[in-house]
C-alpha positions in Angstrom: 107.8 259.3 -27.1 109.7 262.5 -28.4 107.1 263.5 -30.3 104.4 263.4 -27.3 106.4 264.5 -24.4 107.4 267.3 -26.8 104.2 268.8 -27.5 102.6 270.0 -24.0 106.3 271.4 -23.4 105.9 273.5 -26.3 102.4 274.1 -25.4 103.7 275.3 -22.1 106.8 277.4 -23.3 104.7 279.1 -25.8 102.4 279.9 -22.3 104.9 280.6 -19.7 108.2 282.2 -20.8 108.1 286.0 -21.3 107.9 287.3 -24.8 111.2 289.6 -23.9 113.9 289.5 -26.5 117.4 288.4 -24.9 120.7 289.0 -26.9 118.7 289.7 -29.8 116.9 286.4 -29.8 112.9 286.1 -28.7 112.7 282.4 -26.7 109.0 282.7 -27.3 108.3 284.4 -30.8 103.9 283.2 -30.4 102.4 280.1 -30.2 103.9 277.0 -30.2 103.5 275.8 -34.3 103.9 272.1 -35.6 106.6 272.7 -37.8 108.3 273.4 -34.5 106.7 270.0 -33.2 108.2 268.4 -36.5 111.5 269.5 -36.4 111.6 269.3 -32.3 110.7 265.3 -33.1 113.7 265.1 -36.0 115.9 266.5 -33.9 115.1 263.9 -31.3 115.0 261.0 -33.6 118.5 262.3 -35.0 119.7 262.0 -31.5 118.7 258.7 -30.7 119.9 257.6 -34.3 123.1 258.7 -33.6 123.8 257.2 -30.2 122.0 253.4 -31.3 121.9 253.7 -34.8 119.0 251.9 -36.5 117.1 248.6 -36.1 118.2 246.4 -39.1 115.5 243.5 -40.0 117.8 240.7 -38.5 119.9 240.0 -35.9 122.7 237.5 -38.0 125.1 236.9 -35.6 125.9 233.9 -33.1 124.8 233.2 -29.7 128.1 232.6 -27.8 128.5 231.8 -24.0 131.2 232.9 -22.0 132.9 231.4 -18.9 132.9 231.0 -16.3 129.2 232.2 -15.2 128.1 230.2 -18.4 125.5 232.7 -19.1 124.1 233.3 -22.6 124.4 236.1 -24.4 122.6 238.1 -26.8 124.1 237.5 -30.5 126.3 240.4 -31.6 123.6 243.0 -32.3 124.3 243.7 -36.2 123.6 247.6 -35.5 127.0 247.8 -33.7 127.3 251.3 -33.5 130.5 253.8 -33.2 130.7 253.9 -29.4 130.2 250.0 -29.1 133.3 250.1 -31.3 135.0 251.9 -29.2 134.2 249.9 -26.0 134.9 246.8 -27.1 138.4 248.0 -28.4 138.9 249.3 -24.5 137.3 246.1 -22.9 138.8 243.6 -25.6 141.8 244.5 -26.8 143.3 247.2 -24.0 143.0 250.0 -26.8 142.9 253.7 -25.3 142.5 256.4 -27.6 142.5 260.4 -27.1 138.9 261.9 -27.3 139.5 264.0 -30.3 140.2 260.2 -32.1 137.4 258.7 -31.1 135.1 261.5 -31.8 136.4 261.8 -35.2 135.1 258.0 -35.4 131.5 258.7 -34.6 131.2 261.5 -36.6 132.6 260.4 -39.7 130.2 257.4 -39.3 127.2 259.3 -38.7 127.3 262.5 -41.3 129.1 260.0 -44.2 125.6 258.7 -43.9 123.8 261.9 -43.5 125.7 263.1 -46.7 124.7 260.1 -48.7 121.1 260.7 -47.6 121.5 263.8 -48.9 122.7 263.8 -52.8 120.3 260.4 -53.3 117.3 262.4 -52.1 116.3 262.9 -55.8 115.8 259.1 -55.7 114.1 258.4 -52.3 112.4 261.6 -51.5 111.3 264.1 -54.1 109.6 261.6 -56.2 105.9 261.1 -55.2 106.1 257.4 -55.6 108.6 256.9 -52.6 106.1 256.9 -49.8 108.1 255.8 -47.0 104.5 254.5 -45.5 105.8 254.8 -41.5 106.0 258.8 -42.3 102.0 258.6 -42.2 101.9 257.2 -39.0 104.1 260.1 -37.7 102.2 262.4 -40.1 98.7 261.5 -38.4 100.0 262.0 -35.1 101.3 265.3 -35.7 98.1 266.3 -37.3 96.0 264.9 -34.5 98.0 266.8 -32.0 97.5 270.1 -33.5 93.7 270.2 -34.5 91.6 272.5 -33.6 88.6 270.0 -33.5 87.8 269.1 -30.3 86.8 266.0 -28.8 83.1 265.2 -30.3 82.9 267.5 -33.0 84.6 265.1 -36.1 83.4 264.5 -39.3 80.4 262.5 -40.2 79.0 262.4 -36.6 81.4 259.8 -35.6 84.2 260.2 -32.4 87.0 262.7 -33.5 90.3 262.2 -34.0 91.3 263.6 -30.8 89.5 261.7 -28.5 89.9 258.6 -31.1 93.8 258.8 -30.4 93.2 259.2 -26.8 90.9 256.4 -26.0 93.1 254.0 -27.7 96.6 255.7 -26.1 95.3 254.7 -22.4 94.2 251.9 -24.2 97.7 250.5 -25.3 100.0 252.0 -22.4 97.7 249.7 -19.7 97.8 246.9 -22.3 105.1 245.0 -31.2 107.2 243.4 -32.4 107.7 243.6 -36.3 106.0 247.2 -36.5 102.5 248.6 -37.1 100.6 246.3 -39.5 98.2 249.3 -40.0 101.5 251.0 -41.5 102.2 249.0 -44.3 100.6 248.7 -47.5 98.1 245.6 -47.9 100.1 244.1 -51.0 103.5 244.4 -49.1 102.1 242.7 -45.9 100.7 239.8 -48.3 104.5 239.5 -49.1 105.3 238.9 -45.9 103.2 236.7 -44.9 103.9 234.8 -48.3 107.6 234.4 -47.2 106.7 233.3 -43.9 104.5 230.6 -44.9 106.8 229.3 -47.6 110.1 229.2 -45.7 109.1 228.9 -41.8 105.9 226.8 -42.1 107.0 224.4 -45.3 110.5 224.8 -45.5 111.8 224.8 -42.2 109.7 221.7 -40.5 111.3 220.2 -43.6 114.6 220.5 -42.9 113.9 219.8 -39.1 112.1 216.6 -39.4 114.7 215.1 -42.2 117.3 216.1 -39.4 119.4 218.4 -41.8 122.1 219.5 -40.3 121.6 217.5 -37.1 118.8 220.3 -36.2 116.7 217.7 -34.4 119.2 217.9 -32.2 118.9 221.2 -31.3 116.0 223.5 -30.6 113.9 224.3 -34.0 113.6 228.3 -33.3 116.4 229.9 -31.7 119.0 232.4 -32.7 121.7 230.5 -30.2 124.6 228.8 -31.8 125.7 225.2 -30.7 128.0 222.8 -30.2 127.9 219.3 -31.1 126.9 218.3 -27.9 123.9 220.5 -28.1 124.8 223.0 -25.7 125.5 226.7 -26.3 128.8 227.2 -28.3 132.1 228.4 -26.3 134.1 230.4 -28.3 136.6 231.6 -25.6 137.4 227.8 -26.2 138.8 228.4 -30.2 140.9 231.4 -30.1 144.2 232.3 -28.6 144.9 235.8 -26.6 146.3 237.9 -29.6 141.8 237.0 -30.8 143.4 234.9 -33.4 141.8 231.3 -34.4 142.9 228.3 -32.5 142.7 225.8 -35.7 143.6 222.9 -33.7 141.6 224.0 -30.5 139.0 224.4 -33.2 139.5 221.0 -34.7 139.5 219.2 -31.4 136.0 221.0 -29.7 133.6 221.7 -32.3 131.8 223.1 -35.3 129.3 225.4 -34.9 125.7 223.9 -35.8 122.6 226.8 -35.8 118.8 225.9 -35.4 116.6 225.1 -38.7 114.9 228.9 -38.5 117.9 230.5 -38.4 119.9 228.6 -40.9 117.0 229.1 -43.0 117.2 232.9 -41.8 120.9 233.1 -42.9 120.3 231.7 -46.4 117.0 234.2 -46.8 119.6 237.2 -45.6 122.1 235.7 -48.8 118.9 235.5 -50.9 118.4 239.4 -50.3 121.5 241.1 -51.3 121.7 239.5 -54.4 117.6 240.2 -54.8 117.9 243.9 -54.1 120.0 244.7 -56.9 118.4 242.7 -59.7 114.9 243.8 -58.6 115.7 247.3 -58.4 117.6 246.9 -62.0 114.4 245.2 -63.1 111.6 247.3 -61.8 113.6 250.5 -61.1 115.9 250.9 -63.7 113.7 253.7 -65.9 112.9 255.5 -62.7 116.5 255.7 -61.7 117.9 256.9 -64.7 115.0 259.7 -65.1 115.8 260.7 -61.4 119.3 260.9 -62.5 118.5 263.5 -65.8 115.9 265.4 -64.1 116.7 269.0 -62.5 114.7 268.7 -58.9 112.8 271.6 -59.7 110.8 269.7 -62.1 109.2 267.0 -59.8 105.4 267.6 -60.5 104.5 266.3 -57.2 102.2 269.0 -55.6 104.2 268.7 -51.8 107.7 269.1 -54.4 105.5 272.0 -55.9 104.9 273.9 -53.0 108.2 273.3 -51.3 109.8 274.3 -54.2 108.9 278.3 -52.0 111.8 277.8 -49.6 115.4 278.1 -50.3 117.3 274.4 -51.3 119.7 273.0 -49.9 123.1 273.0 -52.3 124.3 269.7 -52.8 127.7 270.6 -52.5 126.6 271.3 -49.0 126.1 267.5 -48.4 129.8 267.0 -50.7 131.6 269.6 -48.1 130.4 267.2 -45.7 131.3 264.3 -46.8 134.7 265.4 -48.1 135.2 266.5 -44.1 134.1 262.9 -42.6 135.8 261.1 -45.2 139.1 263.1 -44.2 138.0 262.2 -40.5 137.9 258.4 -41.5 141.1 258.3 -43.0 143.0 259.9 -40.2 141.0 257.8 -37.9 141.9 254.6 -39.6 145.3 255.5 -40.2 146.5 256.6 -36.9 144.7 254.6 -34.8 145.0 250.6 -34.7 142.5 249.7 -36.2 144.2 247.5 -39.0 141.4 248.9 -41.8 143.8 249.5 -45.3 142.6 252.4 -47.0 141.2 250.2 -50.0 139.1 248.0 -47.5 137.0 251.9 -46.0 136.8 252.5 -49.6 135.5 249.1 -50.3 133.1 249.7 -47.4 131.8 253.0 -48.3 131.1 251.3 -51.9 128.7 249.2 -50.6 126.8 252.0 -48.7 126.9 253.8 -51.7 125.4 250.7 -54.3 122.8 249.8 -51.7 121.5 252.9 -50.4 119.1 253.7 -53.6 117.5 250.1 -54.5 117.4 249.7 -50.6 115.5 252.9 -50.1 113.5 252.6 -53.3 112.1 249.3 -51.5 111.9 250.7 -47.7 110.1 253.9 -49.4 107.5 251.4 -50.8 107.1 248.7 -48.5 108.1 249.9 -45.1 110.7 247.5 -45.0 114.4 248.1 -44.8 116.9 245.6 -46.3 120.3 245.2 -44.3 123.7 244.5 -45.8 124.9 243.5 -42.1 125.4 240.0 -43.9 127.3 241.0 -47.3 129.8 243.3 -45.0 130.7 240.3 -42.8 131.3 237.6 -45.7 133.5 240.4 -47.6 136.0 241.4 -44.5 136.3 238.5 -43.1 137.3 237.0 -46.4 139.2 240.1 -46.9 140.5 240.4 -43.4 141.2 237.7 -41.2 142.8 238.2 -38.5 141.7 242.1 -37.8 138.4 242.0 -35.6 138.7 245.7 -35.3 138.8 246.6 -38.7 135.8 244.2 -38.9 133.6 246.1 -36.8 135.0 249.3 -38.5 134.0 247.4 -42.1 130.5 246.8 -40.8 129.7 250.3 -39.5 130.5 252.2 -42.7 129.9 249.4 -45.0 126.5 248.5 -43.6 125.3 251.2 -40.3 126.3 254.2 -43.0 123.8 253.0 -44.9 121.1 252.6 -42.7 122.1 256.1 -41.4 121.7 257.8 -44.9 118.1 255.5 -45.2 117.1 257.2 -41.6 117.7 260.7 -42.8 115.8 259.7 -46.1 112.9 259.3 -44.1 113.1 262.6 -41.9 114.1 264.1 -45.1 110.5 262.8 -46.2 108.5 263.2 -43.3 110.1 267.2 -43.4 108.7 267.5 -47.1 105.1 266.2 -46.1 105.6 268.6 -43.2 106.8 271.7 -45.5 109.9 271.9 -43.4 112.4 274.5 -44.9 115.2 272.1 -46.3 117.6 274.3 -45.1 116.5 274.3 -41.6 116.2 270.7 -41.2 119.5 270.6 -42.7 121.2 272.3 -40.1 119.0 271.1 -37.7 120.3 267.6 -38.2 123.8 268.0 -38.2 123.9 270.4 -35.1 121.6 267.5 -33.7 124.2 264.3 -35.0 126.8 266.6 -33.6 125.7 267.7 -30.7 124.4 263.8 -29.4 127.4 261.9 -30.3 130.0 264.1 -28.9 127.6 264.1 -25.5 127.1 260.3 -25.5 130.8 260.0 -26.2 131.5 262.0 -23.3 129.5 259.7 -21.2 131.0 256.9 -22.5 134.5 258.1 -20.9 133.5 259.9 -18.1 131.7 255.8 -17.0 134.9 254.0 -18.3 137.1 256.7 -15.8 134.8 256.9 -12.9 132.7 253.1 -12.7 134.8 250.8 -11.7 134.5 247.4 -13.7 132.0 249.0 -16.2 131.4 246.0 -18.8 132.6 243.3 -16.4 129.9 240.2 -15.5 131.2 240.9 -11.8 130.4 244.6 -11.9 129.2 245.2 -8.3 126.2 247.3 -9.3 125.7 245.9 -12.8 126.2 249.0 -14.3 126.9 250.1 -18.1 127.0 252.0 -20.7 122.9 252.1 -21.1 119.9 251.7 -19.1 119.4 248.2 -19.3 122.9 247.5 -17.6 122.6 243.5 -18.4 121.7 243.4 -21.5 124.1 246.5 -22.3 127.0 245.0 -21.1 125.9 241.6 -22.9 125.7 243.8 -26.3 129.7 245.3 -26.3 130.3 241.6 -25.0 128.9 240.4 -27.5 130.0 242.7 -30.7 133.6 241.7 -28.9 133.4 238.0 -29.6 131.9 238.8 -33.2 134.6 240.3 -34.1 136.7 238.0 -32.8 134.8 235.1 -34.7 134.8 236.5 -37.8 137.8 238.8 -37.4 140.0 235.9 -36.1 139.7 233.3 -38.7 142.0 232.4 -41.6 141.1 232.8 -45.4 140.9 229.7 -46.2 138.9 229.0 -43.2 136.4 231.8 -42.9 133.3 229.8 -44.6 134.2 227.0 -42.7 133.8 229.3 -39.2 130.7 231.0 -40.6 129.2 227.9 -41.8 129.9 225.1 -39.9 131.6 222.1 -41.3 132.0 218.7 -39.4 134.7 217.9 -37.9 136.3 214.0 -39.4 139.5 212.5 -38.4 141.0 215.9 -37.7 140.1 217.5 -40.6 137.5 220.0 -42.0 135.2 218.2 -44.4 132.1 219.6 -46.0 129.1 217.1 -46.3 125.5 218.1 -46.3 126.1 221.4 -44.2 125.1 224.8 -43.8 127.4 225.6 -46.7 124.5 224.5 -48.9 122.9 227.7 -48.1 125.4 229.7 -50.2 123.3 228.4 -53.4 121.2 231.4 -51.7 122.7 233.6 -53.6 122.2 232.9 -57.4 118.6 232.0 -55.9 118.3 235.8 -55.0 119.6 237.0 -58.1 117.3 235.0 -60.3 113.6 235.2 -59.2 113.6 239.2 -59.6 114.6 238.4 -63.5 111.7 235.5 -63.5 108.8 237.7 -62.1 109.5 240.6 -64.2 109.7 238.3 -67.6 106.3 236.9 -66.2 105.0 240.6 -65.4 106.2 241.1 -69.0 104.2 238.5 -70.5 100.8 239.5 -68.1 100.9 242.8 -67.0 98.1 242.6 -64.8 97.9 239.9 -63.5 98.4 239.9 -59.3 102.6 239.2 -60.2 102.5 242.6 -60.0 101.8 242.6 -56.5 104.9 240.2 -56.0 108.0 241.9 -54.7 110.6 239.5 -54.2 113.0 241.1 -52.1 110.0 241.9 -49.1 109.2 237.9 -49.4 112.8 236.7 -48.6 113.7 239.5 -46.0 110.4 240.3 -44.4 110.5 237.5 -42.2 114.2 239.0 -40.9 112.9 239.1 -37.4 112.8 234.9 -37.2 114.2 234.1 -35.2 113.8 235.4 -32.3 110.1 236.1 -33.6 107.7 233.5 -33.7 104.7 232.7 -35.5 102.4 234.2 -33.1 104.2 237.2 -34.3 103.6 237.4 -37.8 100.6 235.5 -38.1 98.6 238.2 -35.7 100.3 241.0 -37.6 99.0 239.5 -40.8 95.4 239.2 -40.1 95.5 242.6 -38.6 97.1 244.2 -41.7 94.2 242.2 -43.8 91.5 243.6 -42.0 92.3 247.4 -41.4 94.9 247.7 -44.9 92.3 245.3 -47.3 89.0 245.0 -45.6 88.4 248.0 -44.0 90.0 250.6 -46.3 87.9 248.3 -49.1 84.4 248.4 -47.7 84.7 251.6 -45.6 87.1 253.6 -46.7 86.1 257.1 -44.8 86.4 255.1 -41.8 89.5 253.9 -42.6 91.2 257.3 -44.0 90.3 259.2 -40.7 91.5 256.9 -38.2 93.5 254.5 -39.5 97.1 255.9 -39.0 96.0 257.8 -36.1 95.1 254.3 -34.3 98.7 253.1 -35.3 99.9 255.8 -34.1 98.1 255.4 -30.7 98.5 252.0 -30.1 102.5 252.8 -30.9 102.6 255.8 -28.4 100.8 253.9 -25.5 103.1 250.6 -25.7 106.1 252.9 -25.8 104.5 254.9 -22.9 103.4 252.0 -21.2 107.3 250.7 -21.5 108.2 253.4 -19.4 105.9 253.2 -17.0 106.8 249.6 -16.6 110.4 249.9 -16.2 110.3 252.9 -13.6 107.4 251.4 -11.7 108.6 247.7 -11.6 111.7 247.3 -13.1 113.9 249.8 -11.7 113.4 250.4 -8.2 114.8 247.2 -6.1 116.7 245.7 -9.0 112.6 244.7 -9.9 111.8 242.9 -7.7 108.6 244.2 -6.6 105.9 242.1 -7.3 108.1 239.4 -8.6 106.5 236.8 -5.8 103.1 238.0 -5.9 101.5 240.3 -7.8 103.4 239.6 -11.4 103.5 235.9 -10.7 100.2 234.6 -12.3 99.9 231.8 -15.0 99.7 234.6 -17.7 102.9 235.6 -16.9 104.7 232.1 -16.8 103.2 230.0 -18.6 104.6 230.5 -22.2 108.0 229.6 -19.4 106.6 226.1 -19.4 106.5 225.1 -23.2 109.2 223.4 -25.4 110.2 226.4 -27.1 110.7 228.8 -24.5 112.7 225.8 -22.5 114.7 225.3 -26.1 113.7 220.8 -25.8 115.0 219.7 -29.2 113.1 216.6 -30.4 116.1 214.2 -30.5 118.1 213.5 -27.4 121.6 212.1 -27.8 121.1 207.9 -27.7 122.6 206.3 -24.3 126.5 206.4 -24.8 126.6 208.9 -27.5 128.5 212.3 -26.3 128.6 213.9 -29.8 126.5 214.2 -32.6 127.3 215.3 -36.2 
C-alpha cells in the first residue's frame, strides 16, 4: 500500500511545491526519482516493522477462553511485539513504568535486530545466490511504476506492463493467505506442497481416525485448545492471582488436549529448529565459511560490482549500535520488574544470533522464513517458571530480534537491487525504527491515560490499541495468558502444561500423549544428514531439489489454513513458476512478478476499501441483513469445520474423556 499511495504523492510534490530553497534545503530538488520511491517504501515498511513486528510462519500458541463472556480468543500471536509487552504488563500485572523505560524497551528490541542484520549481510545479501525471491515482486512494481512505456507500446506487440498491472489491480481490489505463489521458486513450492500432503493429508487423518490423543473428540483442524470435555480450555481456572500454577486446580479440571492438525503443527515446528541447523551445516557450510574469509569488496556479483561506487557502511556502525541497545537492555531488565537474569537476555540474544544466518540463507532461497517462536518458549519456561514477564521479554529478543534482523536483510537486499546508497538506507532505517516506535509508544500512553477501560471486554466503545479494536484487545489478552501459561508453571511441570498429560487418580501420568511429539526433534536433526549423504551418492538426481527444512515448516500456516489454501496455491505456483516460465518463458519474464505484484496491491487495496466502506461506519453493519447476506457469504458457516463438529460425541453418561 506504501509503495502505491507513495508514488502519485511524489509525482505530485515533484509538480506542486516551489523549487525555492528553505534553510538551505530544496524540498523539491526535480523530478520525483525511484530511488526516492524505494527508500520512501523502506522507510514505510521499517515503520510498520517496528510497530507489529513480522509475520512468523505459525501461530503456536493456545486458544484460551476467558470468563465470564466465554468468548474465544485468538491464540497468543507469536509476533508479540515490544508495546504488547508493555500492555500486558499494565493490564496484567498493574506494572507502570516511566516513558524513558519503556522506550528504552522498544528500541533495544528493534535496532539489536537491525544491528544483527547488519554485520551478517555478507551472508544474506551481498552474495548473488541469496535471492530473497519476494524482493522481485517489489522490484517489478517499482519498475512498472516508473516506465516510460506507455500503455500499448510493450514489447513483442503484446499489452505493456503498465496497463498489464492495471487491468489486474482493478481486477484484484473488486475481487491470500500463504503469500504469492508466483513469488516463490517452482522447486521450493513443490516442497511445500510435499509437506502438506505427507503430514496433513496422510499423517494427520491418521492420527484422527485411530483417535490419538482423544482428537476424535475434538475438531480435526483448529488452533483452539481443549479441555477434556471438549470445550474450549479455561485457563483463568489453573492459576492463582500472583499468575502462578494452581497444581491442584490443575489436577482437579483438566489437561489441555489440541486438535490432530495442530499437534501435528507443533511436532513439525520441533522438527524445524533442529532441521535448520543441520541443513545449513550440511548444504551451507562451504559458503558460510568463504563468506566469513572474503573482504566484501570481492563479491563478483555485477549488482555488488556496481554498488561497490557508493560509500559503505562501517560495520562498527552496526557494533556502536548494538553496544547502545544492548546497554538499553540491560538497564531495562535490570531496573524494571521484569525478572529476566542477565544470563537468561544473553541466552536469548544467542539464539537470534545462531539462527539469523541458516534462517536467512533459507528465507533468501525459498521465500520462506523459519521461526524460533517455539525453541524460545520450551527454553524459558524450562528456565523460568514462574516469570511470565521475563517470558515475553525472552521471546521478543530471543525469537522477534531475529525476525527483525531477517526484515532488514531483505530491505537491505531489495536497496542493493535498487542501487540504494548503503549509507542512506542506513540512516534512513534507524531515523525510520526511531522515529515509529517512540510515536506508537506515545500513542500507546496517551490511550492507556485518556480511554477509559482500553483492553477491557466491557470497553464501552470497544476501543484499543489498533484499528481492529476486538481483535486488538483479544491479541494483548491473549500474549497475557501466554505468559501466564508458560510463565506460571513449575520445572518439573512445564512439559506436562505444554504437552498435555492425562490426568489419573490425582496424578500426572504420561501415556500415549502429545509428549510423543518431542521425538520431533532428533527427526529434524536427521533427515538433513540423510539427504545430503543421498545427494552425495547421486548428485543429480531431483534430491537436490529436496529442502528439508521448507517441507516441515512450509505448511506453518495449518492450522488456521486449510487445504483449499495450499492446494490452490500449489497449482497456481505449477502453472505460472514450472509451466509457463517452461514453455513461454518471454511471457513469463515480463509479467510474471508484475501480476503478483498486482494481484497483491489490489487485495490490499481492496481491504481498505472494505473496511472503510462496510466495516467501519455503524460498527459494520451496513449490509449485514441484505446486501452481504447471500449463500456465498454464509455458506462455508454451515459446514462441519467452520462449526468445529468433532466426529465422536461423548457416549450417554460420560462427562469426560481422556
Amino acid at each position: 500500500v506504501a509503495q502505491l499511495l507513495s508514488f502519485p504523492l511524489g509525482r505530485a510534490w515533484a509538480r506542486c511545491v516551489p523549487n525555492v530553497t528553505v534553510f538551505g534545503v530544496c524540498p523539491n530538488p526535480g523530478p520525483f526519482s525511484m530511488k526516492e520511491h524505494v527508500l520512501i517504501t523502506i522507510m514505510a515498511s521499517v515503520g510498520a516493522t517496528s510497530a507489529y513486528a513480522v509475520r512468523p510462519p505459525l501461530p503456536l500458541s493456545l486458544h484460551l477462553t476467558l470468563p465470564p463472556s466465554h468468548h474465544l480468543i485468538s491464540p497468543p500471536l507469536p509476533w508479540i511485539h515490544q508495546t504488547d509487552i508493555i500492555a500486558v504488563q499494565r493490564v496484567f500485572y498493574d506494572q507502570k513504568y516511566s516513558f524513558g523505560f519503556q522506550w528504552m524497551i522498544v528500541m533495544s528490541t528493534q535496532l539489536i535486530g537491525f544491528s544483527i542484520g547488519g554485520v551478517s549481510r555478507r551472508f544474506l545479501v551481498e552474495p548473488p545466490s541469496m535471492i530473497w525471491p519476494a524482493n522481485l515482486v517489489t522490484c517489478a512494481l517499482f519498475n512498472t511504476l516508473h516506465s516510460q512505456t506507455y500503455a500499448g507500446i510493450g514489447e513483442r506487440k503484446g499489452m505493456s506492463r503498465e496497463r498489464f498491472f492495471f487491468c489486474c489491480f482493478v481486477g484484484a481490489t473488486f475481487y491470500s493467505y500463504i503469500g504469492s505463489p508466483l513469488a516463490t521458486p517452482w522447486w521450493a513450492e513443490a516442497n511445500i506442497v510435499l509437506g502438506f500432503v505427507l503430514f496433513f493429508w496422510i499423517l494427520t487423518p491418521i492420527i484422527y481416525y485411530t483417535n490419538t490423543w482423544y482428537t476424535q473428540y475434538l475438531p480435526m483442524s483448529t488452533r483452539n485448545s481443549y479441555d477434556n470435555t471438549g470445550h474450549p480450555y479455561n485457563v483463568t481456572r489453573i492459576i492463582n492471582s500472583d499468575a502462578s500454577l494452581n497444581l491442584e486446580e490443575y489436577r482437579s479440571y483438566s489437561p489441555l488436549f489440541l486438535s490432530a492438525t495442530f499437534a501435528v503443527s507443533y511436532g513439525l515446528s520441533f522438527s524445524t529448529i533442529t532441521a535448520t541447523l543441520t541443513h545449513a551445516f550440511c548444504f551451507y557450510g562451504k559458503q558460510i565459511l568463504t563468506q566469513a574469509r572474503r573482504s566484501l569488496h570481492e563479491q563478483p556479483d555485477v549488482h555488488a560490482r556496481l554498488m561497490a561506487r557508493y560509500r559503505r557502511v562501517p560495520e562498527w556502525y552496526y557494533g556502536l549500535t548494538f553496544v547502545a541497545m544492548f546497554i538499553f537492555a540491560i538497564i531495562s531488565v535490570e531496573i524494571l520488574k521484569t525478572d529476566l537474569p542477565i544470563w537468561a537476555f544473553l541466552l536469548a540474544l544467542s539464539i537470534s544470533f545462531i539462527y539469523v544466518i541458516p534462517c536467512g540463507m533459507i528465507q533468501a532461497i525459498t521465500n520462506q522464513q523459519i521461526g524460533l517462536n517455539v525453541i524460545a518458549e520450551l527454553i524459558v519456561g524450562y528456565a523460568l517458571p514462574g516469570r511470565p514477564v521475563a517470558m515475553m521479554l525472552f521471546k521478543t529478543w530471543g525469537y522477534i530480534t531475529m525476525t527483525q534482523a531477517l526484515t532488514f536483510s531483505s530491505d537491505f537486499k531489495l536497496g542493493h537491487y535498487m542501487k540504494i546508497p548503503p549509507r542512506t538506507m542506513f540512516f534512513a532505517q534507524v531515523v525510520c525504527t526511531v522515529v515509529a516506535g517512540t510515536v506508537q509508544l506515545a500513542v500507546q500512553a496517551w490511550m492507556f491515560s485518556n480511554i477509559k477501560g482500553l483492553c477491557s471486554p466491557d470497553q464501552p466503545n470497544g476501543y484499543c490499541l489498533l484499528a481492529h479494536s476486538q481483535k486488538c484487545s483479544e491479541r494483548h489478552r491473549s500474549s497475557g495468558e501466554s505468559s501466564v501459561l508458560r510463565g506460571s508453571s513449575r520445572r518439573d511441570r512445564y512439559i506436562s502444561t505444554i504437552l498435555p498429560l492425562p490426568v489419573s487418580s490425582g496424578k500426572l501420568t504420561n501415556p500415549r500423549t502429545l509428549s510423543a511429539l518431542l521425538f520431533f526433534f532428533p527427526i529434524g536433526f536427521i533427515l538433513p544428514i540423510i539427504t545430503w549423504l543421498l545427494l552425495k551418492r547421486f548428485p543429480n538426481s531431483w534430491l537436490r531439489y529436496v529442502n528439508i527444512p521448507v517441507i516441515l515448516s512450509g505448511t506453518n500456516a495449518l492450522p488456521p489454513a486449510s487445504a483449499v489454501n495450499y492446494v490452490t496455491w500449489g497449482i497456481v505456483g505449477f502453472i505460472f513458476q514450472y509451466v509457463i516460465r517452461k514453455r513461454h518463458f518471454a511471457w513469463w519474464t515480463k509479467y510474471n512478478y508484475v501480476l503478483s505484484a498486482a494481484l497483491d496491491s489490489g487485495v490490499a487495496i481492496g481491504v481498505l476499501i472494505v473496511f472503510f466502506c462496510l466495516q467501519y461506519p455503524n460498527n459494520g453493519t451496513i449490509g449485514a441483513d441484505n446486501v452481504l447476506k447471500w449463500w456465498g457469504n454464509t455458506v462455508f458457516t454451515n459446514t462441519a469445520d467452520y462449526l468445529g463438529t468433532p466426529l465422536r460425541a461423548l457416549p450417554n453418561g460420560q462427562t469426560k474423556f481422556g
